[in-house]
MARVODO-980016 format. One record per residue (C-alpha): residue in one letter; y, z, x. Coordinates in steps of 0.1 Angstrom, whole numbers, padded with zeros to 4 digits, always signed. Layout:
BEGIN
AYZX;...
//
This chain:
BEGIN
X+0588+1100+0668;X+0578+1066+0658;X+0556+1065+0628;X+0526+1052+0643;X+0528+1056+0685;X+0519+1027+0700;X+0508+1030+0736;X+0514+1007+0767;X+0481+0989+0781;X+0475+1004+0815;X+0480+0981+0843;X+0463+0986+0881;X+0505+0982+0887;X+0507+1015+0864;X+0477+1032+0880;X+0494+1025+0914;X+0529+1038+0904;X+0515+1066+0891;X+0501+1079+0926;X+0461+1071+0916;X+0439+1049+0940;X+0421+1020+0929;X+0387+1041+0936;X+0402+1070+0916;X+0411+1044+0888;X+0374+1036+0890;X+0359+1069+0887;X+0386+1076+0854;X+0370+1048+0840;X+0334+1059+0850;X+0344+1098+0832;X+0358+1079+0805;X+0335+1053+0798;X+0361+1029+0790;X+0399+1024+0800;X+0424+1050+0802;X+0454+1052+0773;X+0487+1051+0791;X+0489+1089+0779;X+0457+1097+0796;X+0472+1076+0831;X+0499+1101+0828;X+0479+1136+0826;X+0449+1124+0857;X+0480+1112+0876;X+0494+1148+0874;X+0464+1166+0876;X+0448+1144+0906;X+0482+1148+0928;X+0474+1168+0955;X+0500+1192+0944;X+0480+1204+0913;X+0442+1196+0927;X+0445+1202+0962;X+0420+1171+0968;X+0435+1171+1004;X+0431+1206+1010;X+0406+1228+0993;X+0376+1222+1014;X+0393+1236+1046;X+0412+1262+1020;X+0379+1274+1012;X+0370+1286+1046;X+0394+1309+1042;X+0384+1351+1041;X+0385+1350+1004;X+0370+1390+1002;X+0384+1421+1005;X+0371+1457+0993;X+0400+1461+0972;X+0407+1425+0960;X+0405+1423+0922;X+0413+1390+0919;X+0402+1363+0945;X+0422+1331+0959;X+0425+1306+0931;X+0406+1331+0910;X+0441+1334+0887;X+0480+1325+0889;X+0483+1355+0918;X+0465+1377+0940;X+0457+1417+0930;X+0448+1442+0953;X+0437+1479+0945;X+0464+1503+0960;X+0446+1534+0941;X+0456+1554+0911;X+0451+1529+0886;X+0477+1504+0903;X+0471+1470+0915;X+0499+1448+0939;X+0503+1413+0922;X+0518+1390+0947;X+0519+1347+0957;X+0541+1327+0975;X+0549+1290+0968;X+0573+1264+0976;X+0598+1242+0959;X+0610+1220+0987;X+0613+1182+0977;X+0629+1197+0942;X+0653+1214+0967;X+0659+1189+0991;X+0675+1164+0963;X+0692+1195+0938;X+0695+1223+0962;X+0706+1251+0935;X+0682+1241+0906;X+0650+1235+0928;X+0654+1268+0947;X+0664+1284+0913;X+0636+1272+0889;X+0608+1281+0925;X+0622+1316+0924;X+0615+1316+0883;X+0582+1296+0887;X+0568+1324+0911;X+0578+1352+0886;X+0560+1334+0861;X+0528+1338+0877;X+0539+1376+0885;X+0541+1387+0852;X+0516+1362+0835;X+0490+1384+0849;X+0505+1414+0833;X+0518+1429+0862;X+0561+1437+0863;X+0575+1418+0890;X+0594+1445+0916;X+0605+1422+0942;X+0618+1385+0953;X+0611+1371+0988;X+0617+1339+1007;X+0610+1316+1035;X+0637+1289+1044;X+0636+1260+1068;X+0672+1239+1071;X+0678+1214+1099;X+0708+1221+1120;X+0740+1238+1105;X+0757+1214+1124;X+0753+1188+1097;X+0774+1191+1064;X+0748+1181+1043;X+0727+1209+1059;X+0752+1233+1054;X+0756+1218+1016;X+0718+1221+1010;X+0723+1258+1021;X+0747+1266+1003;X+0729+1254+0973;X+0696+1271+0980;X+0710+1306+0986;X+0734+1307+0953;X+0704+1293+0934;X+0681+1323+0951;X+0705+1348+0942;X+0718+1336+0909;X+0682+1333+0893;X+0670+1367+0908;X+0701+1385+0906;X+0702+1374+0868;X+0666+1380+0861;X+0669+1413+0878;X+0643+1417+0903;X+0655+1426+0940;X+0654+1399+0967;X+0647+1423+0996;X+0632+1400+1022;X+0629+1368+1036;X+0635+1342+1068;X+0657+1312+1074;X+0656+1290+1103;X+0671+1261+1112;X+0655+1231+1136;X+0658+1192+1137;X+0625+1190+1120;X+0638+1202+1085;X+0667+1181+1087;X+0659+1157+1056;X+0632+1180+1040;X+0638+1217+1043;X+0615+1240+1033;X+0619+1265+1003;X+0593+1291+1002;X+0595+1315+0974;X+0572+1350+0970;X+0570+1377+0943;X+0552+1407+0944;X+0546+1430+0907;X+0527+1463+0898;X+0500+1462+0873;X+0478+1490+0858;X+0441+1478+0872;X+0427+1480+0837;X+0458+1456+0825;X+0452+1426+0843;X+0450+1392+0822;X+0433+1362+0830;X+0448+1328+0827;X+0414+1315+0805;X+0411+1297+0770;X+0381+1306+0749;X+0368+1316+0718;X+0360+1285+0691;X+0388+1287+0666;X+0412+1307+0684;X+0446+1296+0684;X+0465+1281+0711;X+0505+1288+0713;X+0534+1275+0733;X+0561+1303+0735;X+0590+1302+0753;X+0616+1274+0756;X+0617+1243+0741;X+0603+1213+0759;X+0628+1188+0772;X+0624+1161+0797;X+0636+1177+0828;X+0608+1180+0855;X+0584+1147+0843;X+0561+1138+0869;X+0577+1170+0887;X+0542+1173+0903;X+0535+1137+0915;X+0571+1136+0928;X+0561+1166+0954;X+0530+1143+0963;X+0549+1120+0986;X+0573+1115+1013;X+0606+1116+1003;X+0628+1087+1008;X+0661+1073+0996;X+0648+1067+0960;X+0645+1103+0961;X+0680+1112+0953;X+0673+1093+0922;X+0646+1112+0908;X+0672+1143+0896;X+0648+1142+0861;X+0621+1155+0884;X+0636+1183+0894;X+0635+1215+0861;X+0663+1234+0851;X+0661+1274+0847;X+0675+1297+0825;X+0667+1330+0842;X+0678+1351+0813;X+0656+1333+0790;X+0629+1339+0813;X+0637+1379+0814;X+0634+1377+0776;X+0598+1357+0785;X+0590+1385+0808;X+0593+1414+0784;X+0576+1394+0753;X+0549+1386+0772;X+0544+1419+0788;X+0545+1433+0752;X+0516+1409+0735;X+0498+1417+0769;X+0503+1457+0762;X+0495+1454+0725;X+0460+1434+0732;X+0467+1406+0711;X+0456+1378+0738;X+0426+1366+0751;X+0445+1343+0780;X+0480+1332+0790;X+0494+1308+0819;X+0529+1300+0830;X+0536+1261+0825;X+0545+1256+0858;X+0535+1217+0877;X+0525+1193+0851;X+0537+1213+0821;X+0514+1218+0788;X+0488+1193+0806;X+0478+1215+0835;X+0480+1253+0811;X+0455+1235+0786;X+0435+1220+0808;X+0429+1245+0837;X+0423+1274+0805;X+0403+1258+0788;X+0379+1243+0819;X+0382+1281+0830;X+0369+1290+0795;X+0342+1268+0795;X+0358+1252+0767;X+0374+1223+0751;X+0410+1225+0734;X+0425+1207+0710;X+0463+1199+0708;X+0485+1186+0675;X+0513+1171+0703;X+0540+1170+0673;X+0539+1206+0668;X+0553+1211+0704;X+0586+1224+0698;X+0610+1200+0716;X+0648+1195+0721;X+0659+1164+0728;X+0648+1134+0706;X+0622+1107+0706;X+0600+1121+0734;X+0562+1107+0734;X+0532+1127+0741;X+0533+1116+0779;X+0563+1131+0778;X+0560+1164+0762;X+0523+1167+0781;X+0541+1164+0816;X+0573+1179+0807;X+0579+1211+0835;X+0609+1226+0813;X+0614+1260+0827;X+0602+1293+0809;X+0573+1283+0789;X+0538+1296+0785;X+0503+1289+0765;X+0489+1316+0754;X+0458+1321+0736;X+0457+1343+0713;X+0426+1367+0698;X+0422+1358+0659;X+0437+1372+0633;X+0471+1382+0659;X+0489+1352+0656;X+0512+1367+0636;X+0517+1394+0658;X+0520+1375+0684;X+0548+1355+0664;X+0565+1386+0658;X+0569+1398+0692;X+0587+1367+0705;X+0609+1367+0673;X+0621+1402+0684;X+0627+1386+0712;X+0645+1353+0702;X+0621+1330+0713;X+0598+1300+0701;X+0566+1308+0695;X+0543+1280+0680;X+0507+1274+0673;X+0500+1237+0688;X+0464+1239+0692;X+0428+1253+0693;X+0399+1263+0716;X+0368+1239+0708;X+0333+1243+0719;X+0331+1206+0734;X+0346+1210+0762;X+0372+1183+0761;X+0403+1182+0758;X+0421+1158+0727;X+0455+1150+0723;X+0465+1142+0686;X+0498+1128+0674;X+0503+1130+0636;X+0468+1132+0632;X+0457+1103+0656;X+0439+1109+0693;X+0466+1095+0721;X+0443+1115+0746;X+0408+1128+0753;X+0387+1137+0784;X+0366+1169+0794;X+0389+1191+0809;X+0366+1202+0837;X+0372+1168+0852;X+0410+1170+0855;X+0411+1202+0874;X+0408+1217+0912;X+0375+1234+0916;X+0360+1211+0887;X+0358+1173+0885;X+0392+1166+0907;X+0381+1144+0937;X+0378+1167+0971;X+0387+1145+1004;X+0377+1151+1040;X+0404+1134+1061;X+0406+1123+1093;X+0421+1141+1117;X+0432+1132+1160;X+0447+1159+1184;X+0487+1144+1188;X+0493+1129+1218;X+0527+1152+1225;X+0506+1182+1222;X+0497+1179+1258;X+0528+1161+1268;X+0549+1190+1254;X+0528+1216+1270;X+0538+1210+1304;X+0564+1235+1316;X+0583+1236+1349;X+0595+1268+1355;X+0615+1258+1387;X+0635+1233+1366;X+0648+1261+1343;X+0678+1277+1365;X+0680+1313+1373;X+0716+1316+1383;X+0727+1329+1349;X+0750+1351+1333;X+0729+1372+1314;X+0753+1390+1294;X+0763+1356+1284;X+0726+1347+1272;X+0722+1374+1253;X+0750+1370+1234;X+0744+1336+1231;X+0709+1344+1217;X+0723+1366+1191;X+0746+1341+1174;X+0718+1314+1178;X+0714+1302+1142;X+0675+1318+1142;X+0685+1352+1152;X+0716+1358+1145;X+0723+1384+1113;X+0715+1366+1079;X+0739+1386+1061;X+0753+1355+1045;X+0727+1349+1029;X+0712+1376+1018;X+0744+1396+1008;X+0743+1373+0980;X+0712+1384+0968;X+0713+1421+0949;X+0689+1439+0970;X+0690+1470+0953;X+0687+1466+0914;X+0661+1489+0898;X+0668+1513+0924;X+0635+1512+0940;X+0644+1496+0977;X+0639+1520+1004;X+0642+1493+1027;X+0665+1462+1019;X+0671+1429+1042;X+0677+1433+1079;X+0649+1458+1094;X+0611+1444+1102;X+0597+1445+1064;X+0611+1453+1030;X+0598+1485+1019;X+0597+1494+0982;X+0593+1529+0966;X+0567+1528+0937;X+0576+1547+0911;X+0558+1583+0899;X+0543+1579+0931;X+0542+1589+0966;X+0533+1557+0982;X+0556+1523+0991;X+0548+1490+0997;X+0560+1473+1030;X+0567+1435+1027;X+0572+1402+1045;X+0575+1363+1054;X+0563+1351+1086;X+0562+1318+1106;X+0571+1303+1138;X+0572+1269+1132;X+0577+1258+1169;X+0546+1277+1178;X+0526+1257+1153;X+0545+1224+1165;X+0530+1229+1199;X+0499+1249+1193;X+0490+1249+1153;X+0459+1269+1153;X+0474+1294+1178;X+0510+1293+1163;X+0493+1303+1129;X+0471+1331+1143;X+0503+1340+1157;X+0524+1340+1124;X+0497+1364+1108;X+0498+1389+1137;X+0534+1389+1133;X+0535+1393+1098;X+0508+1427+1105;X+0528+1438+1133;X+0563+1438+1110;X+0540+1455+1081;X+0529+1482+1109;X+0563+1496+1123;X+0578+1498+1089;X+0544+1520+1086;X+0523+1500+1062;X+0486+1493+1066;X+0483+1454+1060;X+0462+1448+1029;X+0464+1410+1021;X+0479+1377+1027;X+0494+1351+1006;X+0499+1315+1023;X+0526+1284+1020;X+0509+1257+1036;X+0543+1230+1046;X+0525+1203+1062;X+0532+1163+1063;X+0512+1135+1051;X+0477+1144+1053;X+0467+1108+1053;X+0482+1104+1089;X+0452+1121+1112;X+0477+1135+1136;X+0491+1154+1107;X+0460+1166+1093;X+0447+1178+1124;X+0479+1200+1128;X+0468+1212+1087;X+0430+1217+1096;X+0440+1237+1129;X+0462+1263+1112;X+0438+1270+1083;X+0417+1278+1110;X+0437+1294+1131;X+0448+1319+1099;X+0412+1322+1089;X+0405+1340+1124;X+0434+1363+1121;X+0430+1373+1091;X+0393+1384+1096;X+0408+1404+1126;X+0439+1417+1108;X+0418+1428+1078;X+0438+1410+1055;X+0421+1384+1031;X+0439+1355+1015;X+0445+1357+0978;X+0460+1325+0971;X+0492+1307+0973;X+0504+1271+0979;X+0496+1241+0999;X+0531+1214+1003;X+0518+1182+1019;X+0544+1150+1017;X+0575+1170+1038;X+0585+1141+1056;X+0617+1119+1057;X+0619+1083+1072;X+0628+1098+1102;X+0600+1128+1110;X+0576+1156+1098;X+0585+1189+1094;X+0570+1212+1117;X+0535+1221+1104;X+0547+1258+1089;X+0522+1283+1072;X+0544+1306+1061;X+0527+1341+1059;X+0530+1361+1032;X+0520+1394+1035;X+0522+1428+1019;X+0511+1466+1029;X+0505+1499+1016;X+0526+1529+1031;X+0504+1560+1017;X+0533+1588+1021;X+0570+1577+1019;X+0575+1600+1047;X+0560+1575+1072;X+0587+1548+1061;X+0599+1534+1098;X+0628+1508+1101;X+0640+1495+1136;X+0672+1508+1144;X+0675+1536+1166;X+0681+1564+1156;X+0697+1598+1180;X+0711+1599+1212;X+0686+1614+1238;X+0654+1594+1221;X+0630+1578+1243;X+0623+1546+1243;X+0587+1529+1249;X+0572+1499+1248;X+0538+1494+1236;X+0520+1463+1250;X+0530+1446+1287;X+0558+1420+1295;X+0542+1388+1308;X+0562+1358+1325;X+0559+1333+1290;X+0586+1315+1285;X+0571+1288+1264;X+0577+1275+1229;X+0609+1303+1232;X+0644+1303+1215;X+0656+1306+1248;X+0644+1273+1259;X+0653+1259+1225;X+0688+1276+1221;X+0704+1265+1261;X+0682+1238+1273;X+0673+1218+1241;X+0638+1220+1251;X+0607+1228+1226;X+0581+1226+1248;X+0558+1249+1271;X+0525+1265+1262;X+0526+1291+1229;X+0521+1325+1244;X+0485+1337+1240;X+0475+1359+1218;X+0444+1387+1218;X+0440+1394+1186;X+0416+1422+1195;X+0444+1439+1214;X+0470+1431+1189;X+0449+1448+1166;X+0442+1477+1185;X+0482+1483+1191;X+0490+1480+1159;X+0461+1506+1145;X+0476+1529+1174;X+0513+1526+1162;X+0505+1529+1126;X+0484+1562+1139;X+0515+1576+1159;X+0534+1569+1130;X+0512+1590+1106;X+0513+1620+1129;X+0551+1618+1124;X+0565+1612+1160;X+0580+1577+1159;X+0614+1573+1146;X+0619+1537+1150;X+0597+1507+1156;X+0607+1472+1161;X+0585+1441+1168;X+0596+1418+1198;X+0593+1382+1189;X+0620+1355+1185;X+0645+1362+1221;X+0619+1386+1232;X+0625+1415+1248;X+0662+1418+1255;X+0672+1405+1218;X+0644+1436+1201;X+0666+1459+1220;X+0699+1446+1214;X+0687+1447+1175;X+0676+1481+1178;X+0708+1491+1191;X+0733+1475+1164;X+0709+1465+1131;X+0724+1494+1112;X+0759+1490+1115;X+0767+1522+1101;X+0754+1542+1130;X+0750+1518+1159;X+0740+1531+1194;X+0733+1522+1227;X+0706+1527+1251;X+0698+1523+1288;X+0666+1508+1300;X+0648+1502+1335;X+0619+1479+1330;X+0600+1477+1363;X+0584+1444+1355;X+0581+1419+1387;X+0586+1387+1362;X+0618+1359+1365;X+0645+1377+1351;X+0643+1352+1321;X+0609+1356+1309;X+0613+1394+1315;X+0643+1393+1292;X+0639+1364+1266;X+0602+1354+1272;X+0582+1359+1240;X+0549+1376+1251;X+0534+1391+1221;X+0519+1422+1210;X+0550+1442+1221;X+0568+1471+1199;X+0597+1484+1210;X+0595+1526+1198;X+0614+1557+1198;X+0608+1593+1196;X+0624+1627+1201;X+0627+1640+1241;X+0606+1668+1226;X+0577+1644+1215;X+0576+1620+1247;X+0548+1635+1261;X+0526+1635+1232;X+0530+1602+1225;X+0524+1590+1261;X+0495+1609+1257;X+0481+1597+1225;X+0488+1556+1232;X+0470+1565+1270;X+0440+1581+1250;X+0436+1552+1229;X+0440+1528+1261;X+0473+1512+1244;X+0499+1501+1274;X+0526+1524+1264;X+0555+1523+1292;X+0584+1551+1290;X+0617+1523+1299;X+0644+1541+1285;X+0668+1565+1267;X+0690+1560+1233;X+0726+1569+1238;X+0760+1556+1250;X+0779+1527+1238;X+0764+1498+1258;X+0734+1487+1264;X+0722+1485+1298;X+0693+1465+1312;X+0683+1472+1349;X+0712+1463+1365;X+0710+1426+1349;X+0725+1432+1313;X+0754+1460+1303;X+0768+1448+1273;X+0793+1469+1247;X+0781+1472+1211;X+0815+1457+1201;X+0802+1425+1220;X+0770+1429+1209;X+0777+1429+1170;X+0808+1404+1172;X+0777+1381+1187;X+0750+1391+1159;X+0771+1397+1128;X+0798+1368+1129;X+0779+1342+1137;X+0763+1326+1106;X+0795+1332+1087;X+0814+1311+1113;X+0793+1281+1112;X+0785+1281+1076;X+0821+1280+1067;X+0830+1249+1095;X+0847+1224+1074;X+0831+1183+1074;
//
């Protein structure tokens, strides 16, 4: 570094590069009392994007149900959610996204999102246990979609698979919408001991603050302001933006820090995640109540000449701060050591409550850290918002100019190999599923289900959205995607417990696209309060746009459960010949917003089926209670193809003992709807012969519509006298797909 660092004036061109407004220049100043350094431009400009303060966000965020009997840490409380699941266990679990990283370096942004989420796993103490993901493409008819998912897949599975935590769940879709901006939602969910929980907090005068990890370079500057607008095509030229991971440096991270955690030698720690050392310091120390100060030439760095803007905003991979109690520094050095990693003091907690920057002795930086962060002094915006015109437009449906002189057998092979249902195998084959042995349920049934070690319980876990839904109805489409999410939870014979959120919206300064925002956080807000399932965090991804269009407004559920016996553990596929099969809830002619109209008519549009969320909740509370007592030996959710597609799945999802099934379904609805119509609340259910009246009985005594339509057995499957399809046909359609069009050449 130069001998004595001498920084650029700031400029209102520099404030306005940076991302800032004119009136948030003016309120720096005001905090200030004078003009900014160039270094201090640098750290508001990161900590005031709306991907670190949320100005755009947090006061609808905030009307979210933030408690929960069993919560032990609340939504933005720490770097994940906890929940109690008894005997001296908590679930640690977040989701978050790395899109516009991904959408310019498809392997290294979904790589260093899947690393960034286990950073705030394990951060908190708790050992991660499982990888989980939500992914938006456009169509896989474009090469360069097909190239970006490529990319994201091998940089999923080459980060998990080498950190060695199973990916066991996840989505991917594929619309218009995500075209130039897909969407990369990553989720980790850990095990702590309740008592062992640490909080991402500086304080303590005097005690010493460390960087230990990796060595800062200058991959991922201004990381966080760069997913805080559109993208466009300078994007492709902001590769620095985007971090690079080393995923078994970061297992090294995982077990030092688990160690210093173990061995009490901490008072705080946070993953440097967006903005780097700025936002760790700043967010501990305003946590703390305190001030911190930083000697910026002690930060151990590898690559030459780099300033303190630099190093500050620097988001190299598989770092943390850690403050540590006195007198265990050395310790603390001596665990990392073991290890083979950095671990250097670069700092102190202060009782002034600001934060200073020095360099070889001399202040480049200083401002109270309480202004720079969300829930502090970072500003909080109300935006405008205006119901889009296509929302009515879109909503009108003709049902006499959809034909009904179909081949049926046709559709529903046709739905199976439809890029959104067909089997996902191709991607997550690539993903080890089953390392540290504890999978009971791996990709391909309604929700992962993980055994928990010198227990008898399991978790049950999964990623939900419709993004159409929420296109043409946001505050129903996202009521919709937390019922969903519940309902999967449910037949794999979990009781929902809590929900983490990925909030993918567009520009929130455009009040069409904010109205879409505002609507689902209300829309989630009500069905979580039904559903029982408070929010404990997660991530809000505003900017997904392209020159040519927003991505669908998609809250991508989260959502984990608690299976108390791992005798109850239910997957979809059925399972004997001579099983009866029921349906809980009632067929209803909605053909709306369906994969149906999407996949053979090119049409999104229609009204989003409704949803009673008192019912669904009833349904699901009587399934999870039939599921207790024993008596149901598959369960599957209908949603995406509706009925006729749950079936089909039910017949050929386990390929090592597929098996057919006749149905009559006395329904007086278009053929269709009855088939393919996506009414929801609906579980397709088995049992044995032997239990068929019981559980007619039970679901009748609880006033559950539960309707007897069928028997397991054969080799086709049969569907009044409209479908009668081999499981050859049926599994060719399913299983071959996504391989064929992935591997089209050009």
């Amino acid at each position: 570094m130069p001998a004595k660092y001498q920084q650029p004036p700031v400029t209102p061109e520099m404030v306005e590069a940076h991302g800032l407004t004119k009136e948030e220049h003016e309120r720096i100043k005001t905090i200030l009392g004078r003009e900014m350094t160039y270094t201090e431009l640098g750290i508001y400009s990161v900590m005031w994007s709306e991907h670190c303060s949320y100005k755009n966000s947090i006061a609808l965020l905030k009307t979210l149900p933030r408690e929960g009997k069993n919560l032990l840490a609340k939504a933005g409380e720490e770097n994940a959610g906890a929940v109690d699941i008894g005997d001296g266990l908590a679930v640690v679990f977040k989701i978050e996204s790395h899109n516009h990283p991904s959408a310019v370096e498809p392997y290294q942004g979904a790589a260093t999102g899947v690393g960034g989420i286990l950073r705030d796993i394990f951060t908190m103490g708790a050992r991660p246990i499982a990888s989980l993901n939500s992914l938006r493409f456009g169509s896989p008819d474009n090469p360069h979609v097909r190239y970006l998912v490529d990319g994201v897949v091998r940089g999923i599975g080459d980060y998990g698979n080498s950190f060695g935590v199973p990916t066991v769940a996840g989505e991917v879709y594929f619309d218009e919408a995500y075209t130039g901006n897909p969407l990369i939602n990553a989720m980790a969910v850990g095990i702590v001991k309740t008592d062992g929980i640490v909080s991402a907090v500086a304080k303590g005068v005097g005690n010493q603050l460390m960087i230990v990890g990796s060595k800062t370079g200058r991959d991922g500057i201004h990381g966080a302001t760069f997913a805080s607008v559109e993208l466009s095509e300078e994007s492709e030229q902001k590769r620095s933006s985007v971090q690079i991971g080393d995923p078994f440096t970061e297992k090294l991270l995982l077990e030092a820090t688990l160690e210093i955690i173990e061995k009490n030698l901490i008072v705080g720690i946070q993953d440097m995640g967006a903005a780097g050392i700025i936002c760790s310091s700043s967010e501990m120390s305003a946590k703390g109540e305190a001030g911190a100060e930083l000697d910026i030439d002690k930060v151990p760095v590898r690559e030459p000449g780099m300033v303190p803007y630099e190093i500050l905003l620097s988001e190299s991979q598989e770092r943390m701060l850690v403050c540590v109690k006195k007198g265990k520094e050395a310790a603390v050095r001596e665990v990392f050591d073991k290890w083979g990693l950095d671990s250097t003091i670069i700092g102190k907690v202060t009782d002034d409550g600001l934060l200073t920057v020095r360099l070889d002795g001399e202040m480049v930086a200083q401002a109270p850290s309480e202004t720079m962060v969300l829930g502090g002094g970072a500003p909080v915006y109300h935006r405008e918002t205006k119901r889009p015109a296509y929302m009515d437009e879109l909503a009108e449906l003709n049902l006499e100019d959809i034909p009904l002189d179909r081949d049926w057998n046709d559709d529903l092979c046709g739905l199976l190999s439809a890029p959104n249902i067909c089997h996902k195998g191709w991607v997550f084959e690539q993903y080890d599923s089953m390392v540290r042995t504890n999978t009971a349920v791996g990709p391909g049934s309604d929700a992962a289900v993980l055994r928990l070690r010198k227990t008898n319980k399991a978790l049950a876990m999964v990623t939900d959205c419709n993004g159409r839904y929420c296109y043409l109805n946001p505050r129903l489409g996202a009521q919709s995607a937390v019922a969903e999410a519940a309902r999967n939870i449910v037949c794999s014979g979990g009781q929902p417990l809590a929900v983490t959120n990925c909030l993918n919206f567009g520009n929130p300064y455009k009040p069409e696209i904010y109205y879409g925002f505002a609507e689902a956080v209300a829309g989630m807000g009500e069905a979580c309060r039904v559903f029982e399932t408070p929010v404990t965090g997660g991530n809000v991804s505003f900017y997904n746009e392209d020159p040519q269009r927003a991505v669908f407004p998609t809250p991508t559920i989260g959502m984990v459960g608690l299976i108390p016996d791992v005798a109850h553990i239910t997957t979809q596929w059925f399972k004997s010949e001579g099983d009866v099969i029921f349906l809980l809830g009632e067929n209803k002619e909605h053909l709306g917003a369906s994969e149906y109209l999407h996949t053979f008519f090119g049409l999104t549009k229609g009204e989003v089926p409704p949803l009673d969320m008192q019912f669904e909740k009833k349904m699901q509370d009587s399934l999870l209670a039939a599921i207790t007592r024993g008596w149901i030996r598959s369960a599957h959710d209908c949603s995406d193809g509706g009925l006729a597609v749950a079936l089909a799945e039910c017949c050929i999802s386990n390929r090592e003992q597929q098996v057919g099934a006749e149905v009559s379904l006395e329904d007086d609805l278009r053929v269709d709807a009855l088939l393919f119509g996506e009414t929801q609340s609906r579980v397709v259910v088995t049992c044995a012969a032997d239990d068929a009246d019981a559980v007619a009985d039970f679901f009748g005594i609880l006033n559950c519509p539960c309707a007897r339509i069928g028997t397991v057995g054969g080799g086709n499957l049969k569907i009044n006298d409209v479908v009668d399809l081999p499981l050859q046909k049926l599994d060719h359609a399913f299983f071959d797909s996504m391989p064929a069009f992935m591997e089209k050449v050009g």
